[in-house]
N, C-alpha and C positions, 0 to 999 in steps of 0.2 A: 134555432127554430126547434121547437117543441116536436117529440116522433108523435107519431098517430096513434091515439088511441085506439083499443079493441072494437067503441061505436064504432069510428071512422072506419078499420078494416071494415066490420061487419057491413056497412054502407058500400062500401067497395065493391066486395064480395055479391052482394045483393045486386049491384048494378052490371057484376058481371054475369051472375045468372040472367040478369033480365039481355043481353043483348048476345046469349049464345057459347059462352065462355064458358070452356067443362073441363078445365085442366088448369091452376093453381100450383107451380111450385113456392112452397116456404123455406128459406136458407138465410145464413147469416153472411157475417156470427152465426150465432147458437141460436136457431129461432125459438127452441124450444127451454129459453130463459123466460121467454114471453108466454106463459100458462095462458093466458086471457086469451092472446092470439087462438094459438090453436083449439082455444073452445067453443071463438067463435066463427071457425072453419069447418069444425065439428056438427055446427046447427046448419051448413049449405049442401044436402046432400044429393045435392044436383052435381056438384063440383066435386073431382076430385082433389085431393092436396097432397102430393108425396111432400115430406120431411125431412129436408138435408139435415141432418143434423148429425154431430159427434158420438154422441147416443150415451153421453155420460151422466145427465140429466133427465134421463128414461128411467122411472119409479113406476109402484105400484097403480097410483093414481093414473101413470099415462096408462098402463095397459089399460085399467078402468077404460079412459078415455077414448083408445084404439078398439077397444072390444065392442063401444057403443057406438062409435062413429065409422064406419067401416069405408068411409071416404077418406078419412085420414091412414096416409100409407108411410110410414118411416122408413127412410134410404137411407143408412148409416154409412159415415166415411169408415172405409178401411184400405189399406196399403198393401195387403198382401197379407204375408206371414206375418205373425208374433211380433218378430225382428223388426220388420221394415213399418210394422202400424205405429208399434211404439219409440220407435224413431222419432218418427214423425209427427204422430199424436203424442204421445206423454206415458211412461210406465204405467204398467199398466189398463190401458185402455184398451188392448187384443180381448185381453179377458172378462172386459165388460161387455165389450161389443158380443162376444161369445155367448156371455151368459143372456143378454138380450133375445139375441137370436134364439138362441132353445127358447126362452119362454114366449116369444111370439108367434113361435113354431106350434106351441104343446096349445095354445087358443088358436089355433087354427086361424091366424092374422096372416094378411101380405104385408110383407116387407120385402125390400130391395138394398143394395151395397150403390156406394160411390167411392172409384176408384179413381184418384189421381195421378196419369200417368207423368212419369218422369222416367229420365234415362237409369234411373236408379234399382226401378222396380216393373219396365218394360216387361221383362217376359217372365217372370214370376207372375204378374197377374191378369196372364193369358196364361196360364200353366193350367192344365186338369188337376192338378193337386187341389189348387187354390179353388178351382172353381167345384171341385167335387168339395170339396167341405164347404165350399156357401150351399150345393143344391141339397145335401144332407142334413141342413139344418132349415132348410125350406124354401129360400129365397129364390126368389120368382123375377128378380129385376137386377143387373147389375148396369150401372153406368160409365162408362169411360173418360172421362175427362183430361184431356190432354194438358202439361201445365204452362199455364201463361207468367213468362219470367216479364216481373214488373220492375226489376233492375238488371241490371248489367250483371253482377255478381252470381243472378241467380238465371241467368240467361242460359247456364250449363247445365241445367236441371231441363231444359226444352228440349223434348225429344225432337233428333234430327230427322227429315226425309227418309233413309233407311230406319230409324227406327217407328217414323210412323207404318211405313208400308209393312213392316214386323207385327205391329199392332192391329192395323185391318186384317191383314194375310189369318192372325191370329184370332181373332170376334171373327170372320167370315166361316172358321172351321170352328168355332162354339157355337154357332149359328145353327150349323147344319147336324152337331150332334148331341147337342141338347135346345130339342124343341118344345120342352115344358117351363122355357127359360127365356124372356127377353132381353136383349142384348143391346145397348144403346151407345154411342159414340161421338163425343165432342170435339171438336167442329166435322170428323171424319165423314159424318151421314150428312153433314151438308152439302156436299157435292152431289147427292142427287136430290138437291131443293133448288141447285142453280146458285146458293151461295149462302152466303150469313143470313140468318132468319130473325133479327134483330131488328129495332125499330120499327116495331109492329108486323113488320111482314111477315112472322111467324109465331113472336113475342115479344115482348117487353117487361122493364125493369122500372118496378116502383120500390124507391127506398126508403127505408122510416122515416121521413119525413115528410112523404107526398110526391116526391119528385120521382116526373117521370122519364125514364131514361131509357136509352138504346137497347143494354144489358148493364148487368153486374159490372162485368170490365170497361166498361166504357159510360163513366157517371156525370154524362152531361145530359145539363136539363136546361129548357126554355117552359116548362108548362107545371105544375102542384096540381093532383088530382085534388085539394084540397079546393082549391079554383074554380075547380073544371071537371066536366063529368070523362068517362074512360074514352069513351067515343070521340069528345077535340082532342083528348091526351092524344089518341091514336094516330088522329089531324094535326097534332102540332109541326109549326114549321121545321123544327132540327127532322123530324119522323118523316116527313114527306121531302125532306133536300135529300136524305138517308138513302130513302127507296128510289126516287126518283134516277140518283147518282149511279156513279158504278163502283163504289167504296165497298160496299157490300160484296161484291163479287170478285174483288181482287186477291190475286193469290198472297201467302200471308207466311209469315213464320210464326212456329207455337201455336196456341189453342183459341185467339181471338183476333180476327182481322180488325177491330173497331180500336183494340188496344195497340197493336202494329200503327195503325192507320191514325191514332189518337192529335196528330198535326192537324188532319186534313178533319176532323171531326170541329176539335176547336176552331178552325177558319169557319164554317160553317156554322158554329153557335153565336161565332163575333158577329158574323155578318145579320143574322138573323136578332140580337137584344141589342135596345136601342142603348146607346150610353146616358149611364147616371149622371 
């Protein structure tokens, strides 16, 4: 299947201003491989769109782009220190990400950090080192994202119960002492929404090619915005067995209960597409 073109975003986009929708994350991959995409995210500026992205791919033209469209917010992954980024990202990429930041800083831009938490890099990025050099170089947003082991192998990278409570324990006290700084936390802040906010009940996942899905981690679909306008997507059956259920609120290991729970999702998609 063909991914969607920039019209088709742009149509997307348009229909989610028309029905109240003011918050847009774009992520990969690399969403910002896709120039068109984010230009034509740039013309919605009803909507805001933070920007997962690597931040390797961040040129002169995007600043262009970020300085005119001041809806568009880049959240760049980073892991910590030096060490632990370029581990993880690729030599190199600490000191891209760096030089980014001063220059989004010196145009007076919001930008924000995405941190991936692992048992590797727990409390290094809760540290005030790390967080005093993101707010010195301006950043207004960091995200936590807890890691979701999609194999066995790498299931030792999911931070355990002591180390998630290390984690809240740790954003609870950045919380309280840098207040010119937001502090966000994945799945951890979903316990005061009552549970997973997935399958419309808080968001949803549409992937390059129309399909609408629960979340990123959990990429099953019964409905193609391509079809369908946002409002049945949000109706479709897998979305409403979803919320109806109690899947959504079941205690979880790692960072996505739809991914833990991914048996009980598929029974639920079978039951719901008629066979070929």
């Amino acid at each position: 299947m063909q991914q969607l073109t920039s019209e088709e975003w742009l149509e997307i986009f348009r229909e989610a201003d028309e029905i109240g929708i003011s918050y847009i994350l774009l992520a990969g991959g690399e969403p910002m491989i896709r120039r068109d995409i984010i230009e034509a995210a740039g013309k919605m500026q009803n909507i805001i769109f933070p920007i997962f992205t690597n931040g390797t791919y961040m040129d002169d033209a995007y600043f262009q782009l970020f300085d005119r469209c001041r809806n568009l917010i880049p959240v760049m992954s980073i892991e910590g220190g030096k060490e632990e980024t370029d581990t993880r990202r690729g030599k190199g990429v600490y000191e891209k990400l760096i030089a980014n930041m001063d220059m989004l800083h010196e145009k007076g831009l919001l930008f924000g950090a995405s941190v991936t938490v692992t048992t590797q890099n727990v409390n290094e990025v809760i540290s005030a080192e790390f967080i005093v050099t993101l707010a010195a170089r301006g950043c207004k947003l960091v995200v936590y994202v807890e890691f979701v082991p999609v194999t066995e192998e790498s299931r030792e990278l999911a931070p355990s119960e002591a180390e998630r409570m290390v984690l809240k324990e740790g954003i609870d006290g950045l919380r309280q002492k840098y207040d010119e700084m937001v502090f966000v936390s994945f799945p951890g802040d979903e316990k005061s929404s009552g549970g997973c906010i997935a399958a419309g009940r808080g968001f949803f996942h549409i992937n390059s090619h129309g399909g609408a899905e629960p979340c990123p981690f959990s990429p099953y679909s019964d409905i193609n915005v391509r079809d369908a306008s946002l409002r049945e997507a949000l109706k479709s059956d897998l979305f409403m067995a979803l919320r109806d259920g109690d899947v959504l609120a079941d205690d979880h290991v790692g960072g996505c209960v739809l991914y833990e729970k991914r048996n009980q999702v598929e029974e639920l998609l079978a039951e719901r597409t008629p066979p070929m």
